[in-house]
N, C-alpha and C positions, 0 to 999 in steps of 0.2 A: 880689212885687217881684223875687225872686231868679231867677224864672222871666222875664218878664220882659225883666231884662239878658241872659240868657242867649241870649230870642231877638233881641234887639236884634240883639246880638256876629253870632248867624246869621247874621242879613239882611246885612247887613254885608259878613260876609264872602263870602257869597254872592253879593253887586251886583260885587265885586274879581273874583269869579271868573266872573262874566259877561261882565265888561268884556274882563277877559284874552281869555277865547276868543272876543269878538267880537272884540277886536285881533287876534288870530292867524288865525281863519277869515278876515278882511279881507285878511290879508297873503299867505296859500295863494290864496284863488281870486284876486289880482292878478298874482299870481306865474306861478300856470296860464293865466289869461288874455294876458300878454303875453309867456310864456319866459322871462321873466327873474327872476332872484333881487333884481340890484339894480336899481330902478326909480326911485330916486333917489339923490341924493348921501348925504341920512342913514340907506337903507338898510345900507351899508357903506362908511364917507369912505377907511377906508385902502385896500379894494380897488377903490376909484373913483379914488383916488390912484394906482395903479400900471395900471389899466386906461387912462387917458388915453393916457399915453405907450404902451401895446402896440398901440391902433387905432391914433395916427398911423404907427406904424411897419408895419402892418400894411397901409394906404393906402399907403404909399410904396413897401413892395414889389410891390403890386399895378401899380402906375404904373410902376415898372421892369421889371416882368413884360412889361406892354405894350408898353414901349419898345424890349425886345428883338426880343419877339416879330415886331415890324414890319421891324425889324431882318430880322431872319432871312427873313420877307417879300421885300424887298429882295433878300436877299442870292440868294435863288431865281430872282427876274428874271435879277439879273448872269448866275448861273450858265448858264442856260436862254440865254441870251445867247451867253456867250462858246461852249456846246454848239452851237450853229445855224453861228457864226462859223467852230467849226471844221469842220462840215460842208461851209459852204461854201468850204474854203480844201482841204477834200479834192476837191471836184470840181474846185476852180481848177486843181488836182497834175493831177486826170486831164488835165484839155484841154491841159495844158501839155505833159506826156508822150507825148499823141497828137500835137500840133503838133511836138514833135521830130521822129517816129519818120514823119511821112507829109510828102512831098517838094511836093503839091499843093498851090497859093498859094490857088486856093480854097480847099478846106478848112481851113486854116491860118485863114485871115479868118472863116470860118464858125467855129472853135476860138476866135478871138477875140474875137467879137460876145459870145460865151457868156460866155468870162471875165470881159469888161468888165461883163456885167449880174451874173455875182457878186459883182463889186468894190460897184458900186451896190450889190446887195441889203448888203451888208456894214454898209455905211453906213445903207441905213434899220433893221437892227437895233442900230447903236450907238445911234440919232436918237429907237427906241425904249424904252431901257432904261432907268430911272431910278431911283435910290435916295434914295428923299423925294421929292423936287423936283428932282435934279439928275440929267441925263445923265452919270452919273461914268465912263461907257464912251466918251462922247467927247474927254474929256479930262483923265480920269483925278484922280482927289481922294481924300482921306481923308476921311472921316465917323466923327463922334465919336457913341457910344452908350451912354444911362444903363446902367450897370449896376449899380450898388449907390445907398442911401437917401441919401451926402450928395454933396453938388455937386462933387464932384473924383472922384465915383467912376465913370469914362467910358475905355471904351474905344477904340480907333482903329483905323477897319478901313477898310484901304488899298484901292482899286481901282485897276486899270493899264488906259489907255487902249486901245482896240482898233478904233482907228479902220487902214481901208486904209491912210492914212499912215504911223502908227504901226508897223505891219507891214515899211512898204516893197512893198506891193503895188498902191501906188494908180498909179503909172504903167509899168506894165509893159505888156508887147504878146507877142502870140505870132503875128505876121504873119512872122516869119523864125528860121529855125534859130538865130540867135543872140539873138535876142529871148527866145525862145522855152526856150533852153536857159537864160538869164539868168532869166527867171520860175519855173522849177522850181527853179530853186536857192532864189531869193526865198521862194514859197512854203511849201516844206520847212522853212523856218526859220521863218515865221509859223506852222508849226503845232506847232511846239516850242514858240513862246511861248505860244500858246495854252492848250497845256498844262498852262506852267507856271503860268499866268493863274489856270488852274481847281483849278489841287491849290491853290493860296494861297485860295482863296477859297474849293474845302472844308475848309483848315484854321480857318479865320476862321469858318466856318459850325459844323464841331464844337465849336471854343472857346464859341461861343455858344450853341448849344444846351444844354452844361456850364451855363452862366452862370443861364441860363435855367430848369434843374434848380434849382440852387441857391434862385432866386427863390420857386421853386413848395415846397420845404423850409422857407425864412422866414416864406413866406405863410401853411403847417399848421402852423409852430411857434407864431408869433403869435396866428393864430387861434384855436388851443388854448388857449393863456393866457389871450386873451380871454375865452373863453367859460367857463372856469373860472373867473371872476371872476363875469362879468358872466348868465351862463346858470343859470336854474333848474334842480336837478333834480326834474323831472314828476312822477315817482313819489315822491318824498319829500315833495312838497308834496301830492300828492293824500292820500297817507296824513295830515299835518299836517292837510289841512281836515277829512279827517272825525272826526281826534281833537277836534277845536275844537270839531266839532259836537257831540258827544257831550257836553264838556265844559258846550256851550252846554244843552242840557238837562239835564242835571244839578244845573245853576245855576238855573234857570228852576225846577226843581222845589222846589229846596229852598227857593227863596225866594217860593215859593206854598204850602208846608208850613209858612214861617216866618208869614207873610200870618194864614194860617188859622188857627194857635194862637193869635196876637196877637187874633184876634176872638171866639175862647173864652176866651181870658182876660176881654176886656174883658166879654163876656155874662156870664160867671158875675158877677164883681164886681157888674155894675150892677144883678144877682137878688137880688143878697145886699144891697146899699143898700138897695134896694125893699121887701124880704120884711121 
């Protein structure tokens, strides 16, 4: 009888410790199977509790990442823009220079045909250039850009019209020495502003690219925390299943050693009724 209870208690305890290491061998290969440590809410409620709010933030730096980055897209057009503008406002200088300096009414006119088609070309790269949706080269606007997670966090990056008007070059002539001497002066001054067009608008492009650094920092920090919550690690759970395994046979055997006494017990007994 004493023997008996004793394998009872075994079995027993044996089927707990079966159960365990098929609960934990269950919980390693889901864990290796999906990367993840928590694979549901009752895996770990408090680090599910502080992981929610790290994704959404981590989504939302992502989306200002983008928003920059298009940003700063833009901001390449402009630039590539107002560079062409001032090339063509450097040839404009020459023909105007030359139309000074040569006394022939032809070629004066032939100096002017030229300028006038740079004045045109002018025009079709403001007609060109756009930031989002909007020709801001034609008429010059600010554009607001996400730069941080909550709705007030927007930057404003100005652009300055660069139309021939703008300049003061759209009605110029170099058909006569005074024309002519009136358009170099013009010009020279449109390539000042141009200038200054473009240093603003590489400083506006390094502040964003700064911006944009910053973005891609939030994103690895986030991420990290994330993943420290919410990410398996592989080799500890690999090691965890084959413990379980182990465990799982260990269990298995004793409770087939418990099995098999239980049925020497009952043999002998039912020899000893009989006899």
């Amino acid at each position: 009888m004493y023997t008996s209870v004793i394998d009872s208690k075994t079995t027993l305890v044996a089927l707990q410790g079966l159960k365990s290491a098929n609960a934990d061998a269950s919980r390693a290969s889901e864990r290796l199977a999906t990367g993840l440590r928590v694979n549901r809410a009752g895996d770990d409620p408090s680090g599910v509790g502080k992981a929610a709010p790290l994704k959404a933030e981590l989504g939302s730096y992502q989306q200002v990442k983008r928003s920059i980055n298009g940003a700063l897209g833009d901001m390449d057009k402009v630039a590539d823009g107002l560079m062409s503008i001032s090339d063509y406002l450097v040839e404009m200088r020459t023909l105007a220079l030359a139309s000074v300096a040569d006394s022939d009414q032809g070629a004066r006119n032939v100096y002017n045909d030229a300028f006038q088609a740079l004045v045109d070309g002018i025009t079709d790269i403001v007609e060109s250039v756009n930031f989002g949706t909007e020709a801001v080269l034609n008429t010059g606007n600010s554009v607001d850009v996400q730069i941080g997670i909550n709705a007030g966090d927007q930057k404003s990056v100005s652009i300055s019209a660069a139309t021939p008007a703008a300049f003061s070059v759209d009605a110029l002539s170099l058909t006569s020495l005074t024309s002519a001497t009136s358009a170099l002066t013009a010009v020279e001054s449109a390539i000042d502003i141009v200038a200054g067009n473009l240093a603003r608008v590489g400083g506006q492009q390094r502040s964003l690219e700064f911006l944009s650094d910053l973005a891609d920092s939030n994103i690895l920090t986030r991420s990290t925390q994330y993943g420290e919550i919410m990410n398996a690690d592989l080799a500890l759970e690999a090691t965890n299943l084959a413990a379980a395994k182990i465990r799982q046979d260990s269990a298995t055997a004793v409770l087939a050693q418990a099995n098999s006494m239980n049925r020497n017990i009952a043999d002998y007994l039912l020899n000893g009724a009989l006899g």
